[in-house]
DODRENRO-206232 format. One line per 5 residues: number of its first residue (from 1); for each residue z, x, y of N, C-alpha, C, CB. Coordinates in steps of 0.001 Angstrom, whole numbers, plus 500000, padded with zeros to 6 digits. Each point is the difference from the previous one (the first is absolute). Glycine has a CB too. Layout:
BEGIN
NUM> Z,X,Y,Z,X,Y,Z,X,Y,Z,X,Y | ...
***
This chain:
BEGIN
1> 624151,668250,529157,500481,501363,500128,499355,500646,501227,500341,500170,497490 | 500708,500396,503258,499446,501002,501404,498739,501052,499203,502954,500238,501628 | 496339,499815,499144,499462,501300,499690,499763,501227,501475,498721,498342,497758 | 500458,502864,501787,499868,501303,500708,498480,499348,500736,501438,502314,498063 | 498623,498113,502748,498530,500316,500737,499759,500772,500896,499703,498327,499655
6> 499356,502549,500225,499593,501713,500197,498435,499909,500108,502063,501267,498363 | 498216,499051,503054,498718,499725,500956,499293,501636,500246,501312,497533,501499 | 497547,503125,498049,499617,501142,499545,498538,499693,501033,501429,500505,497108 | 498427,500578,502966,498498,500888,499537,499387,500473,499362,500294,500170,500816 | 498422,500742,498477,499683,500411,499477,500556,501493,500017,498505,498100,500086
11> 501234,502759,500678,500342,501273,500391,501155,500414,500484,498151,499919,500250 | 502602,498882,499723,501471,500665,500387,501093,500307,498749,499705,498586,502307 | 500609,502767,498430,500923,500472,499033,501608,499458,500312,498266,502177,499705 | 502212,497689,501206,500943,498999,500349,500175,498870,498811,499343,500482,502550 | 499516,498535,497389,499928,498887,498885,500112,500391,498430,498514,498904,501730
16> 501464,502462,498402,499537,500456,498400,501939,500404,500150,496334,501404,499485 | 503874,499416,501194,501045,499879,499614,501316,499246,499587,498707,501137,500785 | 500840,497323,500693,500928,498857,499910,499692,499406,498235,499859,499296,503195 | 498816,500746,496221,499698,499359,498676,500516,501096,499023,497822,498517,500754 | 502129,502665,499278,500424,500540,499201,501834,500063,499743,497468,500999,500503
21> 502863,498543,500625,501639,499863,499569,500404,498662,499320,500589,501437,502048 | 498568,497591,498577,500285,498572,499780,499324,499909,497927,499491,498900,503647 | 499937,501791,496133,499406,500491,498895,501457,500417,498942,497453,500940,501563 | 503371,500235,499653,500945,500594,498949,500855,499262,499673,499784,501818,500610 | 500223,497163,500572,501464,499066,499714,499635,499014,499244,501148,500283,502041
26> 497529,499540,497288,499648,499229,499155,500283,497970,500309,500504,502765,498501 | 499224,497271,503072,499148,498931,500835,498953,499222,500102,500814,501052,500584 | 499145,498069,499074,498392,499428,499984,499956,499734,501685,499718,498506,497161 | 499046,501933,503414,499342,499876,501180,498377,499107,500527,501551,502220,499635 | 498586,497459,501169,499194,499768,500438,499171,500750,500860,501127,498521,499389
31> 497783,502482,500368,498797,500535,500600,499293,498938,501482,499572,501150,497092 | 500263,499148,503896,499301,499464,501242,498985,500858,500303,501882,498984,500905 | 496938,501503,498827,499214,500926,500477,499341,499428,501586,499553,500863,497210 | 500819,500047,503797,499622,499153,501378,498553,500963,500472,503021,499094,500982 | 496574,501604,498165,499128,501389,500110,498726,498543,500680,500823,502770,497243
36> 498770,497218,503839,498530,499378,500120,500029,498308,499954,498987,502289,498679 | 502579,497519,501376,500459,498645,500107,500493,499021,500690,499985,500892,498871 | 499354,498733,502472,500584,499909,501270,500866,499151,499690,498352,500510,501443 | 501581,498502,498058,500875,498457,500000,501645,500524,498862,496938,497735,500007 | 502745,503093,499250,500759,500408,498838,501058,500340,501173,498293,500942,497633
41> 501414,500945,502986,500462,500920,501122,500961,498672,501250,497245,502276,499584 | 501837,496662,500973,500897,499310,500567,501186,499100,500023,498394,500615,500282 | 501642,499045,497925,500941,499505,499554,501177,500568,499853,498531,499068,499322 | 500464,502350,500419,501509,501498,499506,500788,499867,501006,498802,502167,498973 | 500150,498198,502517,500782,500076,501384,500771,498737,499874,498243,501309,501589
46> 501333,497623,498656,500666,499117,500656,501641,499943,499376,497508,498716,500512 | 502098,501415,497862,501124,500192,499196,501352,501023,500331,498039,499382,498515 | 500972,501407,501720,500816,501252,500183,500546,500430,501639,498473,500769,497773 | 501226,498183,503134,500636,499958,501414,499551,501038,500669,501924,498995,499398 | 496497,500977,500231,499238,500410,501010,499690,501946,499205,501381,497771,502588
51> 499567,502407,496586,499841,501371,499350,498556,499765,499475,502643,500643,499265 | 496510,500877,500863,498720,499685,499527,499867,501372,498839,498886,498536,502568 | 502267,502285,497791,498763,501227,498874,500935,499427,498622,499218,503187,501739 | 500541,497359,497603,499999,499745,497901,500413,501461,499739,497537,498109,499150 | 503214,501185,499641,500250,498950,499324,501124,499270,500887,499240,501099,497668
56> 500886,497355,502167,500881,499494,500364,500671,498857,499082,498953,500860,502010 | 501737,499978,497874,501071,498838,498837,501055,499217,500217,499659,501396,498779 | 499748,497381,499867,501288,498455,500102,500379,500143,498747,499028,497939,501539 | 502622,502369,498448,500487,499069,498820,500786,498554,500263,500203,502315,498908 | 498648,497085,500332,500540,498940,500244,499742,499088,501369,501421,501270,498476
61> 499756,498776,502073,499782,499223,501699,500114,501116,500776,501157,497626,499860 | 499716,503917,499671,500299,500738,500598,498988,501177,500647,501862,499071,498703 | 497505,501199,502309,499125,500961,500185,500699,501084,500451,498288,498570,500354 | 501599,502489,498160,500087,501403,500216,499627,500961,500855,500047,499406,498453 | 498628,500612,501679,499295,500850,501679,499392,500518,498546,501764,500878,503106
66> 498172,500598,497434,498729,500935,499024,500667,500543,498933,498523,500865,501856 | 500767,500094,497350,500069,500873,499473,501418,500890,500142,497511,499566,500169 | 502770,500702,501060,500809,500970,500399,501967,498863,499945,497195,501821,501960 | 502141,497106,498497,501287,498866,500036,500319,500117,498732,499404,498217,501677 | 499162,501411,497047,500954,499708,498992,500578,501514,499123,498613,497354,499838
71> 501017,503475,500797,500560,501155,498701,501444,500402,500865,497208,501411,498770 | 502561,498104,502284,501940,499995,500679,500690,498880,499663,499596,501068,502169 | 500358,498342,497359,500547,498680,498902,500180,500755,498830,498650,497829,500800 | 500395,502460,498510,500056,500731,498603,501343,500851,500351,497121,500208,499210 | 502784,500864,501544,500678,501230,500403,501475,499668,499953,498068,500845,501490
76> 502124,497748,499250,501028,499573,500203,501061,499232,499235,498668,500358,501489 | 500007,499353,497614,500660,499646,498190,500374,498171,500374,501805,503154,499022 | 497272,496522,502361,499995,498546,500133,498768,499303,500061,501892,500343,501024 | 496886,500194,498031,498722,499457,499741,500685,498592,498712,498024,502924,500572 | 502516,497944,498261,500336,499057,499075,500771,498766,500420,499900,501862,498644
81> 500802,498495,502568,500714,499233,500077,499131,498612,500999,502128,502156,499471 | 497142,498055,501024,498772,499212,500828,499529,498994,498943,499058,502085,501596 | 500500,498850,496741,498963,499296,499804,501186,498692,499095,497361,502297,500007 | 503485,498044,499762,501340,499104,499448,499774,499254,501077,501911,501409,498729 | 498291,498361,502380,500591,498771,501043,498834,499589,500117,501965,500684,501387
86> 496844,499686,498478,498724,499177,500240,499111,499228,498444,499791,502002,502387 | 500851,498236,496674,499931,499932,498563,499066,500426,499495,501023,498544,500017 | 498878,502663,500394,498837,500938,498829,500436,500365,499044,498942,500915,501293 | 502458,499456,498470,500541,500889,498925,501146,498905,500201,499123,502973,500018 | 500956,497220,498824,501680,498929,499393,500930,501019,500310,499355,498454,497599
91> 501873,500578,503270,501457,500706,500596,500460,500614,499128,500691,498555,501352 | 499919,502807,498715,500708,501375,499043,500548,498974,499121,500834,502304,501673 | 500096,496892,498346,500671,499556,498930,499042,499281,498881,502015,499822,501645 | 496734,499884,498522,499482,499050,499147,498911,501367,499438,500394,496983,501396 | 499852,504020,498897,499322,501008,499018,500571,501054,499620,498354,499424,500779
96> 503135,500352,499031,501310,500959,499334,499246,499264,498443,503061,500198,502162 | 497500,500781,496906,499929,499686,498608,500855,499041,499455,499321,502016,499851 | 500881,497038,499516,500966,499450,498954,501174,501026,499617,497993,498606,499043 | 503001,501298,500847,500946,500753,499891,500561,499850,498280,500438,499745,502917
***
């Protein structure tokens, strides 16, 4: 199974917010704390194509950018639809009810 990974700091409120949505949508994530972590921080970068500030988020294979990327996904009512094609959440039809 794909999973989330959410590359933080301690003191950033940016990260609190990217976790607190990924929270609402009821996501399991992966935490990266890069606070004091050189080798952690260079992986983020390298990952993230050279982007260095946080949070910087992957679902999956897909890298979101920050905080601000993913709540314009949310906004756009195409976050759910991300975490379906990357298999976080089972495709709409396989979580309709029994009829």
């Amino acid at each position: 199974m794909a999973r989330i990974d959410i590359y933080t700091t301690r003191f950033c409120g940016y990260c609190r917010a990217a976790k607190a949505l990924l929270k609402r949508k009821g996501v399991p994530f992966t935490e990266i704390d890069v606070s004091g972590d050189y080798e952690a921080r260079s992986r983020m970068v390298e990952r993230a194509g050279g982007r260095y500030t946080v949070p910087q988020i992957f679902v999956g294979q897909t890298h979101v950018g920050g905080a601000d990327e993913l709540c314009a996904l949310d906004r756009a009512g195409s976050l759910d639809s991300l975490f379906q094609a990357e298999g976080i959440l089972p495709a709409a039809t396989e979580l309709r009810p029994p009829a």
